[in-house]
Structure formats: C-alpha cells, structure tokens
C-alpha positions in Angstrom: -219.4 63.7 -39.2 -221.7 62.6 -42.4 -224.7 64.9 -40.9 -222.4 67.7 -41.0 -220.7 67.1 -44.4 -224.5 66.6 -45.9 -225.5 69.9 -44.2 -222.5 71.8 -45.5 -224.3 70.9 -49.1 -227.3 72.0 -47.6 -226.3 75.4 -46.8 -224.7 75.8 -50.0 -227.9 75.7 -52.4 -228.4 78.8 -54.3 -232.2 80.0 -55.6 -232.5 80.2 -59.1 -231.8 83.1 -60.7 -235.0 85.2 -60.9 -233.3 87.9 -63.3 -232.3 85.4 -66.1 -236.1 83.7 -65.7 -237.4 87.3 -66.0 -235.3 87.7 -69.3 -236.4 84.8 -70.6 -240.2 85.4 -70.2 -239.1 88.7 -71.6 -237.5 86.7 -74.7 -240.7 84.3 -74.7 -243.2 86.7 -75.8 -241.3 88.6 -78.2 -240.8 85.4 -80.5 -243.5 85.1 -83.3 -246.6 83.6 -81.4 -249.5 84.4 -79.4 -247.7 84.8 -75.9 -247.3 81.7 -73.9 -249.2 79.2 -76.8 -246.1 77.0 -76.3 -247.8 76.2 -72.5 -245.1 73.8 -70.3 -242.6 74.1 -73.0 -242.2 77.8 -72.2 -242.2 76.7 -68.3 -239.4 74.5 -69.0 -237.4 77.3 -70.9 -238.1 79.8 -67.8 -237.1 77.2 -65.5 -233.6 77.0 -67.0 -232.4 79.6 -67.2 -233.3 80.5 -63.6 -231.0 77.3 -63.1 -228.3 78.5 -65.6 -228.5 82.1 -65.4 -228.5 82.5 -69.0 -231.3 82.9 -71.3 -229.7 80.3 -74.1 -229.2 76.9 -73.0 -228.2 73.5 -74.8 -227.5 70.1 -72.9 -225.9 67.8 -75.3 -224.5 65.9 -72.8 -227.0 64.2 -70.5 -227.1 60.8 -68.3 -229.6 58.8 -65.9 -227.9 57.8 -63.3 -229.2 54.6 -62.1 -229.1 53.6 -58.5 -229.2 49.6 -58.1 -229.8 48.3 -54.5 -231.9 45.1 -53.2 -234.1 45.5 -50.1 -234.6 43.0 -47.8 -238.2 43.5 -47.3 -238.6 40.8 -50.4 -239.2 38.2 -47.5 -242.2 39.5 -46.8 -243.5 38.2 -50.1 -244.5 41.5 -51.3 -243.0 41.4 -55.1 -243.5 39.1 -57.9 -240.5 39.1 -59.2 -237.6 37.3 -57.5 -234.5 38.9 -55.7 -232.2 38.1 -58.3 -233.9 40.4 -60.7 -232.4 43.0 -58.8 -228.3 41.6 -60.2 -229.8 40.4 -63.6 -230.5 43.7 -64.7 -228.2 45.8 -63.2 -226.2 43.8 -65.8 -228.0 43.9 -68.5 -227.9 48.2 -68.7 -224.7 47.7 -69.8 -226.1 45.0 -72.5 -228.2 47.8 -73.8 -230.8 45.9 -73.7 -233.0 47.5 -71.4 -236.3 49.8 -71.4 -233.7 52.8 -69.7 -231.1 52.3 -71.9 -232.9 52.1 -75.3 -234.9 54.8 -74.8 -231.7 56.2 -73.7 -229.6 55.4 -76.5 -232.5 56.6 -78.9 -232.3 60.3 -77.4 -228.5 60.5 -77.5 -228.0 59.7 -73.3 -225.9 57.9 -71.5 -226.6 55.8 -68.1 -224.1 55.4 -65.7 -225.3 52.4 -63.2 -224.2 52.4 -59.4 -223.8 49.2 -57.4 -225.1 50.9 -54.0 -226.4 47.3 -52.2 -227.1 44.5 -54.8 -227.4 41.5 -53.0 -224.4 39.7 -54.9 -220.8 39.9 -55.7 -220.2 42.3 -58.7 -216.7 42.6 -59.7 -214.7 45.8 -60.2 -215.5 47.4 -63.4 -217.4 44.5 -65.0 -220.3 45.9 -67.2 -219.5 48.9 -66.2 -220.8 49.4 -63.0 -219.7 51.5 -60.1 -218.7 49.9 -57.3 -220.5 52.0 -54.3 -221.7 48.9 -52.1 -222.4 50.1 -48.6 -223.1 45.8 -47.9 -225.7 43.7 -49.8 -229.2 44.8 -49.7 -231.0 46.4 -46.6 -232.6 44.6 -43.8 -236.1 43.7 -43.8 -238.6 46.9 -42.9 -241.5 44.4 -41.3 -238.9 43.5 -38.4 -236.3 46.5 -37.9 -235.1 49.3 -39.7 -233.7 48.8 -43.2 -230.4 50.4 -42.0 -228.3 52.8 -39.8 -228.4 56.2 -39.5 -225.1 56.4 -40.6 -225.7 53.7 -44.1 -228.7 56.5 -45.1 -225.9 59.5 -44.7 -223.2 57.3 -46.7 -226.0 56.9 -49.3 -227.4 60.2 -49.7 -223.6 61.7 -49.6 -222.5 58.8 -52.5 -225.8 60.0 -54.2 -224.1 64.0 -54.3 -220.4 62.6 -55.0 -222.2 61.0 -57.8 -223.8 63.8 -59.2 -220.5 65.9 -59.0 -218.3 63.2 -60.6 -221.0 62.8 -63.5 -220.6 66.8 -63.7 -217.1 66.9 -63.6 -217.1 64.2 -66.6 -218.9 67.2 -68.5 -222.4 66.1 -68.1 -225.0 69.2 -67.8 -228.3 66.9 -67.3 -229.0 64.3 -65.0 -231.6 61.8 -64.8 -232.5 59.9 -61.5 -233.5 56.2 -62.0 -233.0 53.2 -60.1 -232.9 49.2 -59.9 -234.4 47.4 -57.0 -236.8 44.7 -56.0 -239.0 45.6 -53.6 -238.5 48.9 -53.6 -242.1 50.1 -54.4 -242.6 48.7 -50.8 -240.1 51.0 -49.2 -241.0 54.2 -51.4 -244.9 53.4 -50.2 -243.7 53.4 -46.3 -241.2 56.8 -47.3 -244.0 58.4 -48.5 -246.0 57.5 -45.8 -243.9 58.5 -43.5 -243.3 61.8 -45.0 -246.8 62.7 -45.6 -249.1 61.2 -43.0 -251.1 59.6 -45.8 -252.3 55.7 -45.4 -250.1 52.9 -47.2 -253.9 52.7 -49.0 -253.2 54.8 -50.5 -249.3 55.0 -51.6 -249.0 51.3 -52.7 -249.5 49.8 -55.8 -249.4 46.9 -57.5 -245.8 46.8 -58.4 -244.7 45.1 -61.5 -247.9 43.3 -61.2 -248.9 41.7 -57.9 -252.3 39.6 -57.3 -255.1 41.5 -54.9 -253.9 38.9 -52.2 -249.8 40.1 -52.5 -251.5 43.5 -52.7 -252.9 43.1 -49.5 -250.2 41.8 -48.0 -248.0 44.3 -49.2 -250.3 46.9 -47.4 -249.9 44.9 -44.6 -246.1 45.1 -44.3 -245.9 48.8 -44.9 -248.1 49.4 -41.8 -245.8 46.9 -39.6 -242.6 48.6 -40.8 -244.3 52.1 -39.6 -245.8 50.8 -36.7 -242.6 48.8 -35.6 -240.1 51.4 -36.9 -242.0 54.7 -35.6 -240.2 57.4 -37.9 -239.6 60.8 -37.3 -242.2 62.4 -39.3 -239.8 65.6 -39.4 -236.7 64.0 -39.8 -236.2 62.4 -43.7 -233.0 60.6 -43.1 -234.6 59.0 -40.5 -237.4 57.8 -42.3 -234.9 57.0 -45.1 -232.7 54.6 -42.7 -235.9 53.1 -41.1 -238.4 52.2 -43.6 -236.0 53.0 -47.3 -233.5 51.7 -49.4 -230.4 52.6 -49.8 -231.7 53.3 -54.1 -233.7 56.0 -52.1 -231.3 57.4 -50.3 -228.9 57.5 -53.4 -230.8 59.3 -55.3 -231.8 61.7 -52.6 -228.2 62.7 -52.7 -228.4 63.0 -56.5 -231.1 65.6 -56.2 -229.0 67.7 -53.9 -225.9 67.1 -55.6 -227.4 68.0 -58.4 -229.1 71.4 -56.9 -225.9 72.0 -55.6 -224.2 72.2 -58.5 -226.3 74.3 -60.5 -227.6 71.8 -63.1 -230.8 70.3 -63.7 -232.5 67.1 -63.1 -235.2 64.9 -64.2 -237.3 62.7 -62.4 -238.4 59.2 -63.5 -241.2 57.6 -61.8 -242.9 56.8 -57.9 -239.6 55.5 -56.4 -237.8 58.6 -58.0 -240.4 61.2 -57.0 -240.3 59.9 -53.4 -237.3 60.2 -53.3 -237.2 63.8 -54.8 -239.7 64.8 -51.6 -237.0 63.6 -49.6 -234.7 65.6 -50.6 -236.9 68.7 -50.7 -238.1 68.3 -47.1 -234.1 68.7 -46.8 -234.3 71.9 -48.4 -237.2 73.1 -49.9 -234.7 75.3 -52.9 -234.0 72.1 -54.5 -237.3 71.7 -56.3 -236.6 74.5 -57.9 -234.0 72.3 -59.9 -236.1 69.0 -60.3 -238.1 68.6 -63.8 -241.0 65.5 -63.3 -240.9 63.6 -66.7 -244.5 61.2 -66.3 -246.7 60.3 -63.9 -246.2 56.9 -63.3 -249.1 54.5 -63.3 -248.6 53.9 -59.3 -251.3 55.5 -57.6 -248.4 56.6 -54.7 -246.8 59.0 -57.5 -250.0 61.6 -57.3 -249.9 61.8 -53.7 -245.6 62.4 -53.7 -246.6 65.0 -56.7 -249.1 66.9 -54.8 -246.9 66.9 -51.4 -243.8 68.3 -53.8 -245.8 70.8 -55.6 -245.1 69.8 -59.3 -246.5 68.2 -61.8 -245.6 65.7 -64.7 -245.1 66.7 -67.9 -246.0 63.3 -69.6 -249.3 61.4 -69.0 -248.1 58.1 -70.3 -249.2 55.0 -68.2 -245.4 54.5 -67.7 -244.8 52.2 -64.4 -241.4 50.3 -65.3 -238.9 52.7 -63.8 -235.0 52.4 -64.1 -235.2 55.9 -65.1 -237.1 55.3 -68.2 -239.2 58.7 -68.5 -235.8 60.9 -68.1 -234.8 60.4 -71.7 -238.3 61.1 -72.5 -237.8 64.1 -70.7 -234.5 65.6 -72.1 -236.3 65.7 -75.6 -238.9 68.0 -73.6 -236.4 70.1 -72.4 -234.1 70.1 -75.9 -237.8 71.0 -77.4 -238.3 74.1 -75.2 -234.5 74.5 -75.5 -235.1 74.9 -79.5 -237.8 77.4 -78.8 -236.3 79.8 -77.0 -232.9 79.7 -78.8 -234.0 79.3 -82.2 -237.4 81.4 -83.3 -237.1 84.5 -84.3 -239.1 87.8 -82.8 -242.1 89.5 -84.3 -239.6 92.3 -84.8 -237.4 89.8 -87.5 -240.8 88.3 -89.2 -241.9 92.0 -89.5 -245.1 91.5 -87.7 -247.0 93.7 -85.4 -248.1 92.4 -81.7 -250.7 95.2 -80.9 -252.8 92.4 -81.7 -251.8 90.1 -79.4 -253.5 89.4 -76.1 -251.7 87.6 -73.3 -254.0 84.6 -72.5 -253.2 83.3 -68.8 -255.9 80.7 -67.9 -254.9 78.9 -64.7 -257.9 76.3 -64.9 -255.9 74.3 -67.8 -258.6 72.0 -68.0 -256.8 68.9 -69.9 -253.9 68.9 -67.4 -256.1 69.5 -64.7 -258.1 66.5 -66.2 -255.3 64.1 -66.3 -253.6 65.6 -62.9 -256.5 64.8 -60.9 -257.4 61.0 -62.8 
C-alpha cells in the first residue's frame, strides 16, 4: 500500500521547465555586465525559474524543516555525545537557541521541528514540535536492520506530507535539516550502500570522536553491511536496513518537495545522503535540490560526486540541523535580486558589441576547493 502511494509521487515529478530557464539566460545577459561575471549566482537564477516557470521569482517565506530521530546504533559506542542529546535539542529549536535557528532567525526563516523517533516522551504540541513518532529510535544497525520495510515507507511518505503541509501553510522554500545522535553512522553505511564506496572512506569523525571511536565506528558500519546485506538497487531498502528514520524523512522531503514544484536546500552529509536517496528514486528530483556547503565530513564529497552537484559554500561547516540552508536562501534571494532587479544594457544606454561571452569550464578556484 505505502510502496504504491510513494510511487504515485514518483510518477508525478515534472522536469523543470527548460523554456522559462532559456528566458532567463536570455534575461541574464542582457542586464549590464560582462555575460555570466555573476558565475553560480546566475546558475541559481536559471535553476529557478526552470523550477517556477517564470523568469521573476521572490521566496519570502522559507523554512528548514528539521527531522529529529535517535538511532539505536549509539550502543555501539560510535558518538561522543550521549543519546539524550538527541531530546535536549530537539527542545531547544524552539528556545531559539540553537546554531539552525539563529542563523535562521538572522535570515528571516522559520524551522518547523518533527518528532519522527526521539527516544523519549514528547508531549503534544509542547515547544512546538510535530508529533510524527513512528516508535522511539531505530534498532541497532551492528545486529539487525534499523527498521521495517514498511517504518522506511511511513518515513519517507511523512517526509512528502511534510513538505506539502509546509507548502500549503504558504511556504515557497524548504530547507532539509535534521536532529540525531548517531546518525553520521547510518548516513556513512547509506552511502555506502548506495555507492559501493568503503565506510573509509564515508565516515568521519562526527562531532568529534577519538582515532580509537573512529575506528570503531568504521568497524560498525562494515558489520551493519555485512550483517544487513542491502540491496544496492533498492534505496528504501538500504534506508530500512542500515538508516534512520531522519534519513528517510527527509528523503520524503526532497520528493515532496520536487513534487510540488518548489525548491529545496540541502544542509550538510546526513542531508546530502539523504538527497542521493531520493534521487536514485528518481533521478528528476535533483533538478529541484540546491547544496548550501560542503560539510567538513569527508563522506559529503563522495554523496556530492555520486549526485552530480556541487556546494555553493566552502565553509568548514560540520554541525548540521540544517544550519547551511539559511545560508543558502540569502544565496538564492542574492541571485533572486539579480535577475529581478538590474537593469539591461538597453536602460543604462550602453553598447554590448563589446562584450564577449567567457565560458571557462576549468573554474579553477571551485575546482580547487571541490577536489580538497
């Protein structure tokens, strides 16, 4: 029932429109500038109105939607930080006292916080929080799979009901951030899973563990793979075997989001995996994805590379929560501004015969930074 209500949302995924990105290129290089000096800020502009359809866009009204889950792969001894982090500040968004909710508060966004598997009793409505609780936290990855089948569908589908109802409330930007100790443990054995690439090489440190929890962390993500055995070719089987349920929530957000026409941002390793997810579920839904940093986790490059995009912020973020998204929606307000707002050679009453489009692929600073 779930696989066929998530493939109905599937199925319904439009390509952007290539007309209103042609316009807008068109616009582009008629406004007073050497043609495409603006670089990625002319990328973005392009990029939205093939989401849109239009050539002038303004998103006033934006949220991160953060996904809050524990993961029961914390008895492996893999995190610094204790479970309870997890409850503590899935609280304390609402305290506004957060990395992802001031940076969100200082670029005019909102965060709306989901209860998806936090491994304690959070009454209805208190600081805000949705209550989407499929049960308290997942199982442990080193010694089965972290849920059923049919949890990852109720995730991913709470995930695109989430998205709509953030739509529906008049919001035209999302953000995708989450909550979740542990959870750079299960995004290492997703993305592993998905790619074929050794947990080597897709775990990190975490919020800071020791070269001994490092190694033991290395050590778990090969079990859960080894004991699990996902289906390479199926992502919401790797989601229910070796994910969370933050994962799988916010896979759904990318869809919903696709689905619905409106753009979204990605925040950092756990989001990106995510977002590769939810592209191997249909490939048309990168088209609607915008990657705010590249997080300090050395996984992030590798979930980059297998999605095809790159980060527009080279920051040395790692805290997550959805704390490069509001970073992001200035980005896209910036190129926003740009194409709305300056005026053509024609208006400044300037000739462009001198004008010579400069289309150098071999970008050597991001190419610098992309391949650190």
């Amino acid at each position: 029932m779930l696989d066929n209500k998530l493939a109905e949302y599937l199925s319904h995924i439009k390509t952007p429109c290539q007309r209103a990105m042609e316009e807008a290129q068109l616009r582009l290089d008629s406004l007073v500038k050497p043609p495409g000096s603006l670089g990625r800020l002319e990328d973005i502009a392009i990029a939205l109105s093939g989401i849109s359809g239009k050539i002038n866009n303004t998103y006033d009204k934006r949220c991160v939607i953060i996904m809050a889950s524990d993961n029961g792969v914390v008895e492996e001894g893999i995190s610094s930080a204790p479970q309870n982090i997890t409850h503590l500040m899935t609280l304390n968004f609402s305290k506004g006292i957060t990395g992802a909710a001031v940076l969100a508060k200082q670029f005019n966004s909102d965060l709306i916080v989901v209860d998806i598997g936090v491994n304690a009793d959070i009454e209805a409505g208190q600081a805000q929080i949705k209550n989407k609780k499929i049960r308290k936290s997942t199982w442990n990855i080193a010694r089965q799979a972290a849920m059923t089948r049919e949890e990852a569908l109720k995730a991913i589908i709470i995930g695109i009901d989430t998205a709509i109802e953030a739509v529906k409330d008049g919001y035209t930007l999302l953000g995708a951030g989450e909550m979740g100790i542990g959870n750079t443990t299960t995004s290492a054995a997703v993305l592993c899973a998905l790619t074929g690439i050794p947990p080597e090489k897709a775990a990190g440190k975490g919020a800071g563990l020791d070269n001994k929890a490092y190694e033991k962390k290395i050590s778990v993500v090969k079990t859960a793979l080894n004991i699990n055995k996902p289906n390479p070719d199926d992502p919401v089987e790797i989601i229910a075997k070796v994910g969370g349920f933050d994962i799988a929530a916010m896979t759904g957000l990318y869809i919903g989001a696709a689905y619905l026409k409106v753009p979204i941002v990605i925040d950092g390793f756990i989001s990106i995996v995510a977002a590769l997810a939810a592209s191997r579920l249909n490939p048309i839904i990168k088209n609607y994805m915008f990657a705010s940093h590249a997080s300090y986790e050395q996984g992030f490059d590798h979930a980059a590379k297998a999605l095809g995009i790159q980060p527009y912020l080279y920051m040395n973020m790692r805290l997550g929560e959805g704390s490069g998204c509001p970073l992001m929606f200035a980005m896209i307000d910036a190129a926003c501004a740009v194409i709305n707002n300056m005026g053509t050679f024609k208006q400044a009453s300037i000739s462009e015969e001198y004008l010579n489009k400069i289309n150098d692929s071999s970008n050597f600073t991001i190419n610098l930074l992309y391949n650190k």
